[in-house]
C-alpha positions in Angstrom: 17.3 18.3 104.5 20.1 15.5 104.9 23.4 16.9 106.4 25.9 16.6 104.1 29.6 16.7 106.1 31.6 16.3 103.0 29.8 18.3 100.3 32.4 21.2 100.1 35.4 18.9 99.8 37.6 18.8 97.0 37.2 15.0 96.8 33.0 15.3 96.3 33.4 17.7 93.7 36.1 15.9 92.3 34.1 12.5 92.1 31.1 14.6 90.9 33.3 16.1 87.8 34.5 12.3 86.9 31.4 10.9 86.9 29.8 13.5 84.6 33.1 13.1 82.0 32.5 9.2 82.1 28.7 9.4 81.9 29.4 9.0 78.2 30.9 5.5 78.8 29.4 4.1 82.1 26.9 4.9 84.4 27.5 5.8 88.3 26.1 2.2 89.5 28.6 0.5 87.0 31.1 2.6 88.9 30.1 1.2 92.1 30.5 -2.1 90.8 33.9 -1.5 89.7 35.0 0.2 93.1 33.9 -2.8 94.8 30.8 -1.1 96.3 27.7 -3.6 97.3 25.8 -0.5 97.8 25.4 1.3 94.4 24.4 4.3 96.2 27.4 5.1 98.1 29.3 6.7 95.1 26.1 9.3 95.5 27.1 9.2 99.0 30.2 10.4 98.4 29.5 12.9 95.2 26.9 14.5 96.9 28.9 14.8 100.3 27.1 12.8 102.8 29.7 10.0 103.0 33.6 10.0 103.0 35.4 7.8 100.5 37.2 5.4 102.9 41.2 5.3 102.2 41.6 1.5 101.4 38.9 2.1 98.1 40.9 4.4 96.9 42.8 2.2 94.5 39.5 0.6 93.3 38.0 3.9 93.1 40.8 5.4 90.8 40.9 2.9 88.6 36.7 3.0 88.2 36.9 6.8 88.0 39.9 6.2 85.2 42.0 8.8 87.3 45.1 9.2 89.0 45.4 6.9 92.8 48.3 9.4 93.9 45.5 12.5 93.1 42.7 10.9 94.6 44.8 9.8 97.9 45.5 13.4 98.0 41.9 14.2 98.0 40.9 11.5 100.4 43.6 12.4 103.1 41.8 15.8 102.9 38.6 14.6 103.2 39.2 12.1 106.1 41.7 13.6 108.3 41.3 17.7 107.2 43.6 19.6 104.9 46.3 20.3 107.9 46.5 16.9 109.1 46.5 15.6 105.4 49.5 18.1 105.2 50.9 16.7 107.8 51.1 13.1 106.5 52.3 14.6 103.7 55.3 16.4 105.1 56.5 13.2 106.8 55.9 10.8 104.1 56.1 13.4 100.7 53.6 14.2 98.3 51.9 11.5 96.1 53.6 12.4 92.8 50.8 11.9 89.9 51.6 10.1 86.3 51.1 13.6 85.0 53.3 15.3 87.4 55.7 12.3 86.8 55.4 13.2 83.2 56.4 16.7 84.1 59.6 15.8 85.8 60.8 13.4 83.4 60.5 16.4 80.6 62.3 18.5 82.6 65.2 15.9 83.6 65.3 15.9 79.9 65.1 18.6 78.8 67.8 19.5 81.2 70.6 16.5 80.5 69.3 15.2 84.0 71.3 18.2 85.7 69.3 19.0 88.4 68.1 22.0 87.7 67.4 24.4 90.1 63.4 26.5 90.1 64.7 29.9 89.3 61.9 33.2 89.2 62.3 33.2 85.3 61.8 29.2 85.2 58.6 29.5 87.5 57.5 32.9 85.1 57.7 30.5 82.2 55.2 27.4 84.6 52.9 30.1 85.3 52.3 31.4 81.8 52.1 27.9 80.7 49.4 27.8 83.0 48.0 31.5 82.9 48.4 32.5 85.8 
């Protein structure tokens, strides 16, 4: 059996789920291509676990997986440097903020008359029922 480093990561799942949800629209080697791969295989590679997705495809990558670069650069620090180092880059420089979690925060500086409002118990009650939890 090949050893697969990377196959628990959140960023080979995470390539794995894309790919299935664009199968519809392009296949995995037209994916490749679009990353900039030469090697069609290497988006298996990294799906599958056995290679990590090196940091300066990540753009490339996003935009062939039609997802988020700030998400993806989250995953990729993960993968490539371990979840407490990643968190550690992420302390000094801040969290990559997503289009959907930019989304978020312009709602709320709406909704709010740009006021600055602070995260109260009852405002992260509401956030969690929004999201079941």
């Amino acid at each position: 059996m090949t050893k697969k480093p990377h196959q628990d990561t959140r960023l080979a799942k995470y390539v794995e789920r894309r790919i299935l949800e664009l199968k519809s629209r392009k296949t995995q080697a037209e994916i490749a291509a679009q990353a900039g791969f030469v090697n069609p295989n290497m988006i298996t590679m990294i799906k599958q676990g056995k290679s990590k997705a090196a940091l300066d495809r990540i753009p490339a990558l996003a935009r062939a997986l039609e997802c988020d670069p700030a998400y993806l650069m989250r995953l990729s620090l993960e993968q490539s440097v371990g979840r407490t180092a990643a968190a550690a880059v992420i302390e000094i420089f801040g969290s990559p903020v997503t289009a959907n979690e930019l989304s978020w925060i312009e709602a709320i500086r709406a909704a709010s008359g740009n006021s600055d409002p602070r995260l109260t118990s009852r405002a992260q009650a509401a956030i969690n029922a929004i999201f079941g939890r």
